[in-house]
N, C-alpha and C positions, 0 to 999 in steps of 0.2 A: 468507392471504398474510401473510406475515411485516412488521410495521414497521418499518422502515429508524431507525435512532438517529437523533434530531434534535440540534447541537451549535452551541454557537456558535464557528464555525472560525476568525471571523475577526478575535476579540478574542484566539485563542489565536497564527496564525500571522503577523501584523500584528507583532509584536516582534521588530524586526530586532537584538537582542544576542542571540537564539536562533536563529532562522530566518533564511536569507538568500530573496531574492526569488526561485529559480529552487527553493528548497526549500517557500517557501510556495504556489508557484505547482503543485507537484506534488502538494502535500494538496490545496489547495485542489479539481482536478481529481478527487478521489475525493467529493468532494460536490456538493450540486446546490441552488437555491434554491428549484426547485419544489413548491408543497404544505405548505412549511416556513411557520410562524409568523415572522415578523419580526423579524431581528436572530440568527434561530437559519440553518442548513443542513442539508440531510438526506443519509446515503450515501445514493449513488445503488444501486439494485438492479441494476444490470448496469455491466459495465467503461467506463470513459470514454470509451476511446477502440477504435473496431472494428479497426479498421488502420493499424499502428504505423509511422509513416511517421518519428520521427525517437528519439532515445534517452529525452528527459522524457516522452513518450507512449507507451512501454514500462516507464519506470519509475514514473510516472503509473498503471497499470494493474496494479503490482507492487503499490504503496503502497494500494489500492485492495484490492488481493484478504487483505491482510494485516489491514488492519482490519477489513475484512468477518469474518475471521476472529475478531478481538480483540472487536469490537464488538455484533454479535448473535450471541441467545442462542439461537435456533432457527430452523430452516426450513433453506433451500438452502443458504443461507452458512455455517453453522455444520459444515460437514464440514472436513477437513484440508487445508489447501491444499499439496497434495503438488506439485502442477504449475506453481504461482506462479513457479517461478525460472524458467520460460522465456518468461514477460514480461521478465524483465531480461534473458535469452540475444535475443530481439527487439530491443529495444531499444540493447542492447551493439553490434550489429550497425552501426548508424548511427554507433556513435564508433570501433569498430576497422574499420570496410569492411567485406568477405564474408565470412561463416565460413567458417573451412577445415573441410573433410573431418576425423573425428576418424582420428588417424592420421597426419594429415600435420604437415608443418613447418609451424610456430607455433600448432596444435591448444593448448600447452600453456599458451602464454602469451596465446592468447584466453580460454581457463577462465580463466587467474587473475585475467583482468581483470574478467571478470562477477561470478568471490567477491567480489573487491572492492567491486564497483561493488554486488550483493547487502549484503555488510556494510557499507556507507556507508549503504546505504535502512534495514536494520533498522534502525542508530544512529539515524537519524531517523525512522523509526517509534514509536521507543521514549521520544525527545523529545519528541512531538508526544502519546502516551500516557501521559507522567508528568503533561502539562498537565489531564489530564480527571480529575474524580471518580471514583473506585474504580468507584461504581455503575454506572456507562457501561461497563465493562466487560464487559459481560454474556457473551461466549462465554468470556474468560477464566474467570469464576467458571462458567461451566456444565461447562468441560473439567475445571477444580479440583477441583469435586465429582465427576465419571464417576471422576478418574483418584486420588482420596481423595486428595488432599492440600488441602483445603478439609474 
């Protein structure tokens, strides 16, 4: 079984000149304090949340599959997360109402809102990534190497 990165989330997402509360609250949701040593958190091995009843627990579940991504360096999480963006098509759901039918009227301008609401999480994905030691990145340096550019 693969070990889950241990981090301390909450000295990094606690800095509200970075984070706002409804951003820390979404990291924080891809960790658990289970198991962990004191003062650290560990991802969790499975998604936060099973059924995505409002947009942060869709996007919550984005943010989760992405660092499983970023963060371990082998086992289950370490494949491509090809399907990640339909935790935020889920979740988008609750801030635009029903998907439409692709095809139909306003199909177009509900994609656009999920790129967005997509490229708002990596930006903050990528803020909450700059905060960690290189070394924690463990799937990033294992993709680096497979793909030689490490």
């Amino acid at each position: 079984m693969t070990k889950m990165p241990e981090i301390a989330v909450d000295a990094i997402v606690n800095d509200r000149a970075v984070f706002t509360d409804l951003e820390a609250r979404i990291i924080l949701a891809a960790f658990t304090g289970r198991g962990a040593p004191a003062g650290l958190l560990r991802l969790r091995a499975s998604k936060p949340n099973k059924r995505v009843t409002t947009a942060s627990e869709g996007y919550a579940n984005y943010v989760w599959r992405m660092l499983c991504f970023d963060l371990v360096g082998s086992g289950k999480h370490a494949c491509m997360p090809v399907c990640a963006e339909f935790e935020v098509w889920e979740g988008y759901e609750y801030v635009a109402g029903e998907r439409p039918r692709w095809g139909c009227d306003g199909a177009d301008e509900w994609n656009d809102g999920c790129k967005a609401a997509r490229n708002n999480l990596d930006e903050l994905i990528a803020r909450f990534e700059s905060k960690l030691p290189a070394g924690a990145m463990k799937g990033i340096i294992r993709w680096g190497r497979a793909l030689g550019m490490m």
